[in-house]
C-alpha positions in Angstrom: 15.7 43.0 235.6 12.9 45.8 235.6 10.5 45.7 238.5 6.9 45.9 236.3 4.9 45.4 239.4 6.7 48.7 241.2 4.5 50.6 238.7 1.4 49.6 239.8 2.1 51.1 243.3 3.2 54.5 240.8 -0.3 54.2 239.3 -2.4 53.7 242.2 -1.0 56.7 243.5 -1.3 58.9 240.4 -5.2 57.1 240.7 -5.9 58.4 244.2 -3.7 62.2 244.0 -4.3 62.4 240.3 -6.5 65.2 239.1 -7.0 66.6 235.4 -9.5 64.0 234.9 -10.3 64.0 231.4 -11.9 61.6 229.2 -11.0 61.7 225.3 -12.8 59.9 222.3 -10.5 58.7 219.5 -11.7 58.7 216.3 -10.7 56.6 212.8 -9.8 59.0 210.1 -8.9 58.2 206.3 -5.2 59.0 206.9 -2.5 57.3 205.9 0.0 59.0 208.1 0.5 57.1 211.1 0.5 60.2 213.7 -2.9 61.0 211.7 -4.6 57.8 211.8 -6.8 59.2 215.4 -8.4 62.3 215.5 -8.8 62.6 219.6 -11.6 65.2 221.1 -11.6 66.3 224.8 -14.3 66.0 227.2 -14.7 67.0 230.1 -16.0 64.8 233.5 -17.3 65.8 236.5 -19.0 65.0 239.6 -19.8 61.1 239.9 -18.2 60.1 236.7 -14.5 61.5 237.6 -15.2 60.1 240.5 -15.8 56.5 238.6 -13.4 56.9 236.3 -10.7 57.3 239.2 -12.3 54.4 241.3 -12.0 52.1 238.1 -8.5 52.3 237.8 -7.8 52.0 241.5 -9.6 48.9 241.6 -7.5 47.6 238.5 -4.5 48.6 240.2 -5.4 46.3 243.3 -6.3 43.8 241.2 -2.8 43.6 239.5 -1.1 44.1 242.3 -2.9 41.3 244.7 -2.4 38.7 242.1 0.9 36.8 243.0 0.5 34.7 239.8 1.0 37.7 237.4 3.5 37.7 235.1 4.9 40.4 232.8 6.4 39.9 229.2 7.3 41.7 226.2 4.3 42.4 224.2 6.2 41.1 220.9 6.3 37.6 222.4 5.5 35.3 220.2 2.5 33.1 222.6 1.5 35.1 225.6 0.4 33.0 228.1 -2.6 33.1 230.8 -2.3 35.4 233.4 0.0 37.9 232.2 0.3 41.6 231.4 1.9 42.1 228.1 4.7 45.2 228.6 5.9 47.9 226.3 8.9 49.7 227.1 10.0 53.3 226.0 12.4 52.3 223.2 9.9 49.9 221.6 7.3 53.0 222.4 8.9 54.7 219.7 8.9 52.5 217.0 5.3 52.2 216.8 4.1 54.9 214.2 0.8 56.2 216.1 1.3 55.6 219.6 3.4 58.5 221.2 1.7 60.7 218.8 -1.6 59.8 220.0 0.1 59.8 223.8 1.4 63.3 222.8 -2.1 64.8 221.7 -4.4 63.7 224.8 -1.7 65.4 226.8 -2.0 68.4 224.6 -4.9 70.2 226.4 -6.6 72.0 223.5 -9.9 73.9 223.6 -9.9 73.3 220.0 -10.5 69.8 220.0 -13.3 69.6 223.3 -17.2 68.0 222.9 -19.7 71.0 223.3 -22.0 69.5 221.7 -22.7 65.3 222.4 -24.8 63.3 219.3 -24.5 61.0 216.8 -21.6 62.6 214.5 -19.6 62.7 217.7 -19.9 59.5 217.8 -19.6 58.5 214.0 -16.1 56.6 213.5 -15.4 56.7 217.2 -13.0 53.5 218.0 -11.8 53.8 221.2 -11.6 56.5 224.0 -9.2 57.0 226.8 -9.3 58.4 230.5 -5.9 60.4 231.6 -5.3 62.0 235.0 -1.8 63.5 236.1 -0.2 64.0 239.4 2.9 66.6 240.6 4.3 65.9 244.0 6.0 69.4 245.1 7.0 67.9 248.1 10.6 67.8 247.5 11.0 66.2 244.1 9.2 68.0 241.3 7.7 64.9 239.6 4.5 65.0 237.6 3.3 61.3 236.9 0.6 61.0 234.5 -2.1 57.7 233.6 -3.7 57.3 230.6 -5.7 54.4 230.2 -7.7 53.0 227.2 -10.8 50.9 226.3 -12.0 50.4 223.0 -15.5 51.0 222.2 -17.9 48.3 221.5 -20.6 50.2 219.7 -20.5 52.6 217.9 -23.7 54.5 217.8 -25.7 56.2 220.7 -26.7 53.9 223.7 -30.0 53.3 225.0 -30.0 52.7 229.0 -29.0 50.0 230.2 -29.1 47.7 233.3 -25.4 45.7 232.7 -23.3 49.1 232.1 -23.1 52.7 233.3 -24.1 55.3 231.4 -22.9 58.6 231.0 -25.2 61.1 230.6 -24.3 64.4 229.2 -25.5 68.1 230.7 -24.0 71.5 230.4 -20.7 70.5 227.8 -19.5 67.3 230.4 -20.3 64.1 231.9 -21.4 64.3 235.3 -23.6 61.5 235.9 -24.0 58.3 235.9 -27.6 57.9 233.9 -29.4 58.6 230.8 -28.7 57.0 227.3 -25.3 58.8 225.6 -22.1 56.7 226.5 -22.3 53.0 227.2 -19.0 52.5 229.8 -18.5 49.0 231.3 -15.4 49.6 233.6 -12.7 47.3 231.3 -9.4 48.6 230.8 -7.0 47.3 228.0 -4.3 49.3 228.4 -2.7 51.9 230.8 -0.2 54.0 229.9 2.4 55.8 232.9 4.7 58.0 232.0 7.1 60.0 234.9 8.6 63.3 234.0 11.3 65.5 236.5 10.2 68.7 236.1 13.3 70.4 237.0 15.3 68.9 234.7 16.1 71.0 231.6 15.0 68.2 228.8 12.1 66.9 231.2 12.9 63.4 229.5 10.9 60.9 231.8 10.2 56.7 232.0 7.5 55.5 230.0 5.8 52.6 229.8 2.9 50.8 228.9 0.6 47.8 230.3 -1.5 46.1 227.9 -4.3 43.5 228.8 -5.7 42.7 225.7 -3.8 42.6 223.1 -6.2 42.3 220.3 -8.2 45.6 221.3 -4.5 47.4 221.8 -3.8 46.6 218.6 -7.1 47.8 217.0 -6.8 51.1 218.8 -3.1 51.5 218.1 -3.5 50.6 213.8 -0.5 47.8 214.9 -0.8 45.9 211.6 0.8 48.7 210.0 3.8 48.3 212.2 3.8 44.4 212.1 3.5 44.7 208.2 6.4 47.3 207.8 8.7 45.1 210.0 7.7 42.0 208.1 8.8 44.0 204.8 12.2 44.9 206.1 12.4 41.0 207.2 12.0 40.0 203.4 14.1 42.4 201.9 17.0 41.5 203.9 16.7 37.8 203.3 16.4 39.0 199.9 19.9 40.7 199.8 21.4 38.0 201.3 22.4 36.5 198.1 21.9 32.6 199.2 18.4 32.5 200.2 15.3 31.6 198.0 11.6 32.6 198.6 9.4 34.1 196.3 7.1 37.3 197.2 4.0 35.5 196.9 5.0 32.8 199.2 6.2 35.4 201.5 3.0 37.4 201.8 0.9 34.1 202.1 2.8 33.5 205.5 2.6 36.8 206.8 -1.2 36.8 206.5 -1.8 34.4 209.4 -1.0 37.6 211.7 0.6 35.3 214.4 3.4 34.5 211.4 3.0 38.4 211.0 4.1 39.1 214.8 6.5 36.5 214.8 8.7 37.8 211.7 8.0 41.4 213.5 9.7 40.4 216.5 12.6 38.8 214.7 13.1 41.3 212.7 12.9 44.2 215.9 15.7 42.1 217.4 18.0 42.2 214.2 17.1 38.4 213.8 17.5 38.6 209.9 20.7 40.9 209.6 22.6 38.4 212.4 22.3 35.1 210.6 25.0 32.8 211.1 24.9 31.2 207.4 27.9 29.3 208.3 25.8 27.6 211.4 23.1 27.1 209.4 24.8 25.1 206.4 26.7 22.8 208.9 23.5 21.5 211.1 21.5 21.3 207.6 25.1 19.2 205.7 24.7 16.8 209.4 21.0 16.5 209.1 20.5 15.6 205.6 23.6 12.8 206.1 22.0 11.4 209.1 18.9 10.6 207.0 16.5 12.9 209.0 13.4 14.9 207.2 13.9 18.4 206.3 11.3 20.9 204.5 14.0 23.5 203.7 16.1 23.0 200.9 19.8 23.3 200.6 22.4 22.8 197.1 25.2 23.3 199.7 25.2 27.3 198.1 21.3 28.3 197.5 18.8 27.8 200.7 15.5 27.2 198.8 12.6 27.7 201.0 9.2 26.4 198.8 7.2 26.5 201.4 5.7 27.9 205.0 7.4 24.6 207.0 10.8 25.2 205.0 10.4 28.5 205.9 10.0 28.3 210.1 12.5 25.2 209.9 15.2 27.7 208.4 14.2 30.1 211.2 14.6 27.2 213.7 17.8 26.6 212.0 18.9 30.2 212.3 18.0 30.7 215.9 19.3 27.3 217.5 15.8 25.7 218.3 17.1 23.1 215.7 20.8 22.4 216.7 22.8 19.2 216.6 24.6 17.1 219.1 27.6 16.1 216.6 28.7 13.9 219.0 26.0 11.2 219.4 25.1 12.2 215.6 21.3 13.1 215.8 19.6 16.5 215.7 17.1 17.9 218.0 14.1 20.3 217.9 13.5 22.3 221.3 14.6 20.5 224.3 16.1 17.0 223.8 13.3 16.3 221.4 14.7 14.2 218.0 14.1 15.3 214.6 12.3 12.6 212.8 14.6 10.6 209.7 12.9 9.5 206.9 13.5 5.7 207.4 11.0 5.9 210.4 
């Protein structure tokens, strides 16, 4: 099992070494390329707002790390709980269309795409900005660690002062001080990003990794519906080639626009859910159920599996992934733990 909560101690370092403190705006564009779907511009911090920006994620990183009662999960679970940071590891990193690309372009350091000039077009589609600061330890190992951590923006339009967030002002092509009326910045993070590379080795392939605290901003920033809707395709055209199971398109897409049916049927379908069916299990708890008398919303002819509607639909996943599963023994049929299926004569 990974230790999450060893990275915390990784990022409070990099927070209190780390230097390259730079802040970067990330703006929507009309792309439909995923890697295209930000355009990210540099600028650069000095003075009493580096000096913020650094304190803000040490504090975080105490936080996290006094709280005994934190939890960490995958960040495709279906229900996160209360008091946990969602977790995205480096494999799943790289299925998700725009973030290493974004990752990749704030690390770029390019003149190119730095502020010199702070008003309201720099501003115009921003959607969410990120602070990144690296760290190389030359002590023995040559290990650069580098923290990028993100906030979406709340308003997007120039800020007047104000007395319940810091302001940035900006002087001379930077931020430097905490006053004046450019950049509202309230000290939240959503997600931090950690990433450690061994410089001396010759494909400097590092550990990546990814914290998220609210998911709903993450998956603003990050265009995630795009991903959830691509995997939720792939889901449907595999049940489709199956041969023996019924559901029509429209149906389909009606269920996949709640988007916590939409994450769902993503996460299935990451974990190969879909193209692992055990029809043969399937058919034999669905045969036991329907001669024991007990209500059922999918359908079955014994070849077809006819799913009419959303219940039939999450009953044939039940089915599929043994949170409906029979005790053939005693004769009766359960849903989650030890809990009956109703029959119809009740």
């Amino acid at each position: 099992m990974i230790d999450y909560a060893s990275y915390l101690q990784d990022l409070l370092r990099v927070a209190k070494q780390g230097h390259n403190v730079q802040m970067h705006l990330l703006k929507k564009t009309t792309s439909e390329k995923e890697e295209k779907k930000r355009q990210i511009l540099n600028v650069e911090v000095d003075g009493e707002v580096l000096i913020s920006f650094k304190e803000n994620l040490i504090q975080k990183c105490n936080e996290l790390i006094s709280d005994n009662e934190l939890t960490y999960i995958d960040f495709f679970s279906e229900e996160p709980e209360d008091n946990v940071i969602s977790v995205i590891n480096q494999e799943d990193m790289k299925s998700v269309g725009t973030l290493n690309p974004i990752i990749s372009e704030i690390k770029n350091e390019d003149d190119s795409r730095s502020v010199t000039e702070f008003n309201n077009n720099t501003i115009q589609n921003l959607q969410s900005y990120a602070i990144s600061m690296s760290s190389v330890d030359n002590s023995g190992e040559n290990i650069e660690e580098t923290c990028i951590y993100f906030r979406k923006y709340q308003v997007g339009s120039k800020i007047a002062k104000s007395k319940f967030f810091k302001v940035f002002e900006y002087k001379q092509g930077k931020f430097n001080k905490i006053e004046g009326d450019v950049f509202k910045y309230d000290d939240v993070i959503d997600a931090i990003y950690y990433e450690r590379v061994d410089l001396d080795s010759p494909d400097q392939n590092g550990s990546k990794i990814m914290f998220v605290s609210n998911i709903s901003n993450f998956e603003d920033m990050f265009s995630f519906e795009e991903f959830y809707k691509s995997n939720a395709k792939a889901a449907y055209t595999i049940l489709q080639s199956c041969g023996n199971v019924e559901i029509e398109e429209a149906l389909f897409k009606e269920i996949t626009s709640d988007k916590r049916n939409l994450k769902k049927i993503c996460k299935l379908n990451k974990g190969n859910f879909f193209t692992d069916i055990d029809f043969n299990r399937f058919f034999l708890i669905y045969n036991t159920a329907s001669s024991l008398d007990y209500v059922l919303n999918v359908e079955s002819d014994g070849e077809k599996i006819k799913i009419k509607n959303k219940e039939s639909f999450f009953e044939f996943i039940d089915i599929c992934g043994n949170k409906l599963y029979g005790d053939l023994v005693d004769d009766k049929i359960y849903r989650g733990i030890a809990k009956e299926l109703p029959k119809k004569s009740a």
